[in-house]
matplotlib code that plots the C-alpha trace (Angstrom):
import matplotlib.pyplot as plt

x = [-31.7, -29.2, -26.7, -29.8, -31.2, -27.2, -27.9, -30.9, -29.0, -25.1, -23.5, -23.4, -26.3, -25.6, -25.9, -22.6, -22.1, -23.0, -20.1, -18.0, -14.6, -15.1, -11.3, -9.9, -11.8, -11.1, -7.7, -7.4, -9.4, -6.5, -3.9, -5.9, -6.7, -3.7, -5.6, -5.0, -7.7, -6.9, -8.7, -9.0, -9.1, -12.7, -13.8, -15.0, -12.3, -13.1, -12.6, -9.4, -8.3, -8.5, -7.2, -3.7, -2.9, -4.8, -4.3, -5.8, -6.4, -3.1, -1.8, -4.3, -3.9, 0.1, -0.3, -2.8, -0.1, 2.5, 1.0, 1.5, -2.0, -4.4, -7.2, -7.7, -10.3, -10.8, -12.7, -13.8, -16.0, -17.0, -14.5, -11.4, -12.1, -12.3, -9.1, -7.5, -9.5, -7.9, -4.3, -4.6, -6.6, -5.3, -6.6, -9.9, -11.0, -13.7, -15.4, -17.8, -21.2, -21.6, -23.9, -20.5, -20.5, -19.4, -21.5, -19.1, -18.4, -21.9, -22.3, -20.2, -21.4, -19.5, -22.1, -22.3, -18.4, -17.7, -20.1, -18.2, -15.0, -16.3, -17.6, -14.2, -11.5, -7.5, -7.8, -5.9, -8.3, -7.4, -9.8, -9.8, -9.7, -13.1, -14.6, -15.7, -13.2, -15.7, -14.8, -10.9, -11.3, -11.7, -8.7, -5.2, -4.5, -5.6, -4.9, -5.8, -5.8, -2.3, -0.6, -3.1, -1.1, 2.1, 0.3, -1.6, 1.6, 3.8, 2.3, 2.9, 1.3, -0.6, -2.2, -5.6, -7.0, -10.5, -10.9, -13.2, -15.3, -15.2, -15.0, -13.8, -10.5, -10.2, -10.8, -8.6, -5.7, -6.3, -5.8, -2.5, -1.0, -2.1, -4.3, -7.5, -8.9, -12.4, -14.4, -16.9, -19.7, -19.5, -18.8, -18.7, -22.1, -19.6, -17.5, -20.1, -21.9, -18.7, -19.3, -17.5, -19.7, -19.1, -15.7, -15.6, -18.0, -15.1, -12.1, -14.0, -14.3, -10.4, -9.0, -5.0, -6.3, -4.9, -7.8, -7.1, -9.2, -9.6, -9.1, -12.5, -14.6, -15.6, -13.3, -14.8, -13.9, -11.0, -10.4, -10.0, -7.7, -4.0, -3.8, -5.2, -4.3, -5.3, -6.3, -2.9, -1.6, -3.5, -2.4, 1.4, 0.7, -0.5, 1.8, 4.7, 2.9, 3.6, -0.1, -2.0, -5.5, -6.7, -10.5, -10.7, -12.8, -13.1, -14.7, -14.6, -13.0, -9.2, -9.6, -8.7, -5.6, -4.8, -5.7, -3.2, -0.5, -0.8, -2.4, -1.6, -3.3, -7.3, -8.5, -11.8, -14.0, -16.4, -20.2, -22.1, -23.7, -27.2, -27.0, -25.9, -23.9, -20.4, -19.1, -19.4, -19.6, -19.9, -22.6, -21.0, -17.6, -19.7, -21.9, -18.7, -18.6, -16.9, -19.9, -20.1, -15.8, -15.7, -19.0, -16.8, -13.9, -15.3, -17.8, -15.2, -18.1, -19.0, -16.4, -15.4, -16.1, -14.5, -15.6, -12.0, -11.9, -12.9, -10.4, -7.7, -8.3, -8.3, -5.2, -3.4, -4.4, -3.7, -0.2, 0.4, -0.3, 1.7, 4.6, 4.1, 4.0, 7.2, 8.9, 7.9, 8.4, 4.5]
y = [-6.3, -3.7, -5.9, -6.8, -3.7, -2.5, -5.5, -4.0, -0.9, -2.0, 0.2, 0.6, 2.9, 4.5, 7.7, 9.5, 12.0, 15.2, 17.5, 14.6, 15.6, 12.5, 13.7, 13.1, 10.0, 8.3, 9.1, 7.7, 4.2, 4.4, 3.9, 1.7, -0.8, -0.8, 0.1, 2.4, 3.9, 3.9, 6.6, 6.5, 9.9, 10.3, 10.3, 13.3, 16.0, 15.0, 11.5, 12.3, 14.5, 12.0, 8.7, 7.8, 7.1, 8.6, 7.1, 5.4, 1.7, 0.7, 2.4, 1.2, -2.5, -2.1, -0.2, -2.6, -5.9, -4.3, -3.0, -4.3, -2.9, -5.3, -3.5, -2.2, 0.3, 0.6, 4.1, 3.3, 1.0, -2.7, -3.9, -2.2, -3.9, -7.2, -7.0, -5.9, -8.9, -11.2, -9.5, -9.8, -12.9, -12.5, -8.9, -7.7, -5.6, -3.0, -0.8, 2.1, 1.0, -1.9, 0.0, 1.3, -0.3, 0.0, 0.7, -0.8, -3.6, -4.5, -4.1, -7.4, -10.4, -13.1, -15.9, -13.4, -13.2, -16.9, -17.7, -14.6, -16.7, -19.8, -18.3, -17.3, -19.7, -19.3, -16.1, -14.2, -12.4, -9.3, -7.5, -3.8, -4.0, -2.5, -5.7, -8.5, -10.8, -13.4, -11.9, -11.6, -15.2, -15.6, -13.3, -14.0, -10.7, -7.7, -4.0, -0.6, 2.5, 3.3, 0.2, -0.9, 0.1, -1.6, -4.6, -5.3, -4.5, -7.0, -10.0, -10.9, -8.9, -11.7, -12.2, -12.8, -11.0, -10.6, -7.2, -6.3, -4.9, -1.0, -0.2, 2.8, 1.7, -1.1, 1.3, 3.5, 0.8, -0.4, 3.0, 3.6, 0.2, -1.0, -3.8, -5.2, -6.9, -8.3, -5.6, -6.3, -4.2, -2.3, 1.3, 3.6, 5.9, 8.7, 8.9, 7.9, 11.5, 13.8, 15.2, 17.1, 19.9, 20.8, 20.4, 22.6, 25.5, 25.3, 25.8, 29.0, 30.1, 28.7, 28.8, 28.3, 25.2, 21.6, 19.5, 15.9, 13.1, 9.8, 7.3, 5.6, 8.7, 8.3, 8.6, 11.5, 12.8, 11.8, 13.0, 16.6, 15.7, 17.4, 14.3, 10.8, 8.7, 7.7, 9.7, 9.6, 10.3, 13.2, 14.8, 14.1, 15.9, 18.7, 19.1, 19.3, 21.4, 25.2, 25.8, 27.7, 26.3, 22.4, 21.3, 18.0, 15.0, 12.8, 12.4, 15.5, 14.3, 14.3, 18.2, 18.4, 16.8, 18.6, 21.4, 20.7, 19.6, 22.8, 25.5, 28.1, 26.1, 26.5, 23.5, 23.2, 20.2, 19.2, 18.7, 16.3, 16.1, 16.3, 18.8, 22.4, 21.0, 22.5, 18.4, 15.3, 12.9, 9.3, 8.5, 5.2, 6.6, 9.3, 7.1, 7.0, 9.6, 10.5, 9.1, 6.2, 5.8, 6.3, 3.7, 1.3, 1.7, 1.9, -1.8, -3.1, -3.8, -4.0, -6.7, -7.8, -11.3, -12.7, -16.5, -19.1, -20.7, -16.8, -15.4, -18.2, -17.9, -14.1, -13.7, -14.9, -12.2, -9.7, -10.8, -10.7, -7.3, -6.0, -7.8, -6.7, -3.3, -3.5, -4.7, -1.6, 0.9, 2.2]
z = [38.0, 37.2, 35.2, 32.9, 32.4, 31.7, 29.0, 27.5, 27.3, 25.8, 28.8, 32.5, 33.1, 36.8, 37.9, 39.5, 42.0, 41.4, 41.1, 40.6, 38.4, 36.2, 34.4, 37.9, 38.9, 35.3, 36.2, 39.9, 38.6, 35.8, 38.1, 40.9, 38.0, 35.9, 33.6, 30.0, 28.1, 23.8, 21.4, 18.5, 16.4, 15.9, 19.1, 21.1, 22.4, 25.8, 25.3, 23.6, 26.4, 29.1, 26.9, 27.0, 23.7, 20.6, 16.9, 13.9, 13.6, 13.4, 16.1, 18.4, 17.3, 17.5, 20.7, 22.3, 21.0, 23.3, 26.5, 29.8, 31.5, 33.1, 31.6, 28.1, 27.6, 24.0, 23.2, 19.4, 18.0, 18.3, 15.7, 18.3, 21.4, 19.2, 17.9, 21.2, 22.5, 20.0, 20.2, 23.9, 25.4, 28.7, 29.2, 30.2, 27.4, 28.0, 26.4, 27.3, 24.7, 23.3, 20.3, 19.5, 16.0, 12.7, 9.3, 7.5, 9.5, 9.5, 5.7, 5.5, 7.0, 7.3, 6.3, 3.0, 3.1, 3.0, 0.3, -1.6, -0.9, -2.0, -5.0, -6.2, -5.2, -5.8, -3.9, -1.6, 1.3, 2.2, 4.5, 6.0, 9.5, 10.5, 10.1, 12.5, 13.8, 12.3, 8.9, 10.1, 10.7, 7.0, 6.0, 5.1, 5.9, 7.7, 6.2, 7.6, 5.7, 6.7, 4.9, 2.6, -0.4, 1.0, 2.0, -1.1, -3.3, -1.0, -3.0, -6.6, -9.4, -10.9, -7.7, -7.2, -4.9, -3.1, -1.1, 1.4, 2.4, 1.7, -2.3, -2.3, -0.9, -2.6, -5.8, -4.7, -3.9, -7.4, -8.8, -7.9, -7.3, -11.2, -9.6, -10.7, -6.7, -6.6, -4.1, -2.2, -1.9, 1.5, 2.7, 5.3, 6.2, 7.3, 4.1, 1.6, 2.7, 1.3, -2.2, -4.8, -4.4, -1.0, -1.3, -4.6, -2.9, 0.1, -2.3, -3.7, 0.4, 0.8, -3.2, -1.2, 1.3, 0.3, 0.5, 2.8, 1.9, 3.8, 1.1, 2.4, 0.3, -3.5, -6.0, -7.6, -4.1, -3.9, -7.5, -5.6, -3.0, -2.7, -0.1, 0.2, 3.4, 6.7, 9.2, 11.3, 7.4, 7.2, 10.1, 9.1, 5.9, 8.0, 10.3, 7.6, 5.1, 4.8, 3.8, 6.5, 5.4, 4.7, 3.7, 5.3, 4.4, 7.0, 10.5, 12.1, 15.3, 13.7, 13.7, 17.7, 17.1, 14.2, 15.9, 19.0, 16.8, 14.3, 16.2, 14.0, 11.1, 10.3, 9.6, 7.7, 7.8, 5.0, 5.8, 4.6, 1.2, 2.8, 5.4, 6.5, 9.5, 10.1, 10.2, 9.6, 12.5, 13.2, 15.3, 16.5, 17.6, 19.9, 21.8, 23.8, 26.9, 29.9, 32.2, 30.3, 30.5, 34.4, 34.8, 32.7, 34.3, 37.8, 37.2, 34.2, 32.4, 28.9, 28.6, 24.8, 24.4, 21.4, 20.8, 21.2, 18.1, 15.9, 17.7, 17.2, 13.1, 13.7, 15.2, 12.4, 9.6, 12.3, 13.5, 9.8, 9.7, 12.4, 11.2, 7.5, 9.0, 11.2, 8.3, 6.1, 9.1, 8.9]

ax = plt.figure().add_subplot(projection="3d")
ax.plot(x, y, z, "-o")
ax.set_aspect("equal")
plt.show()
């Protein structure tokens, strides 16, 4: 009965000792299971505490390619674990709740996709990487925020080329690469909630602070930025700027590394458009916890199941990627 009410649920619902040092028990099942836990940057300071390597997309595809742990705990969304999954079919890939997903993921389906495809042959797919590995499966080639740019300008100028599924990248990447992609229609709930007006009311608070802006936020928003880039870009730009002060647009969770890496920095993060929140958070990314990380590690269970012949199309767009990336140093 428990596994199916665990289910119902997405995650291992048992209680745990009271008083238990979950930190210290995450850390001991670690080691027992040869196991290593990946974050990615907008997860919760605990969760970032505790995993063993923290970064963007990228990183955490590049870093899941090369490990040699039995067990993969992916601490993110949906989308991670599945291209863990797919870079690593031997390994058991967990991860702590299966309602981990992604709104932009899930505002391209890839029934819709296909027909999208079909609908405009000769060409190239290039698709973001939060996506499904259903949709990867239809991709020539993966891209994260990180190497977008270098990806899309790798192939001819006269290329046609579909991109998906978040718009305001893709607008973005045709911006300052000269290109003219077909977009598809998607975006992200978190970045889609920054506005110009918050950010201009922040400059009046902070008239000396770079603004850093995920390139996943409007263009009018991105209009404003002193940087656009990914979130492990943004914190590079930090960390090598002079300026003391940054307005940052993007999901809150960067600001504890960038507040570990530049301590003497204040970092200030934009609210939302329609709220008086100090942040802006992605609900998915913190239905991940300690309790439910321990629980995971301790049953291995969610598992990321990632269908044979999905995977085996996936894999490809991926690999090229990671190679494209090697090959450009990102």
């Amino acid at each position: 009965m428990k596994k199916e009410e665990w289910l119902k649920k997405g995650y291992v619902d048992e209680p745990v000792e009271e008083g238990i040092d979950l930190k210290a028990e995450i850390s001991r099942l670690k080691k027992e299971k040869n196991a290593v836990v990946l974050g990615h940057y907008y997860q919760a300071d605990e969760i970032q505490e505790i995993a063993d390597f923290i970064g963007d997309s990228l990183a955490l595809a590049q870093w899941a390619a090369k490990t040699d742990a039995s067990i993969i705990v992916m601490c993110g969304v949906h989308f991670m674990g599945e291209t863990a999954k797919i870079l690593c079919p031997d390994k058991k890939v967990l991860i702590p709740d299966l309602n981990a997903g992604c709104s932009l993921a899930d505002s391209c389906p890839d029934d819709k996709f296909a027909r999208f495809i079909e609908e405009h042959p000769g060409h190239t797919v290039i698709s973001y990487v939060n996506t499904s590995a259903a949709v990867k499966a239809l991709t020539d080639v993966v891209v994260t925020s990180t190497n977008a740019k270098q990806i899309v300008e790798s192939f001819p100028e006269d290329q046609k080329i579909i991109f998906g599924p978040d718009k305001n990248l893709g607008n973005y990447i045709n911006s300052i690469t000269g290109r003219s992609m077909l977009l598809w229609d998607g975006a992200c709930h978190v970045h889609e909630k920054f506005s110009v007006e918050k950010i201009l009311q922040l400059k009046e608070q902070y008239p000396d602070a770079d603004v850093l802006v995920h390139p996943e936020c409007k263009g009018a928003v991105a209009k404003l930025a002193d940087k656009v880039a990914s979130t492990a870009g943004l914190l590079k730009h930090a960390m090598a700027s002079s300026k003391k002060d940054f307005i940052v647009a993007t999901e809150s969770g960067i600001l504890f590394e960038m507040r570990k890496k530049c301590p003497q920095k204040n970092f200030i993060p934009v609210p939302p458009e329609d709220s008086t929140c100090a942040c802006n958070e992605c609900n998915f990314m913190r239905l991940n916890t300690l309790k439910k990380l321990y629980n995971t590690l301790k049953y291995e269970w969610p598992e990321v199941v990632v269908d044979k012949d999905i995977a085996q199309k996936a894999v490809r767009p991926i690999r090229r990627m990671l190679e494209i990336s090697e090959k450009l140093g990102l």
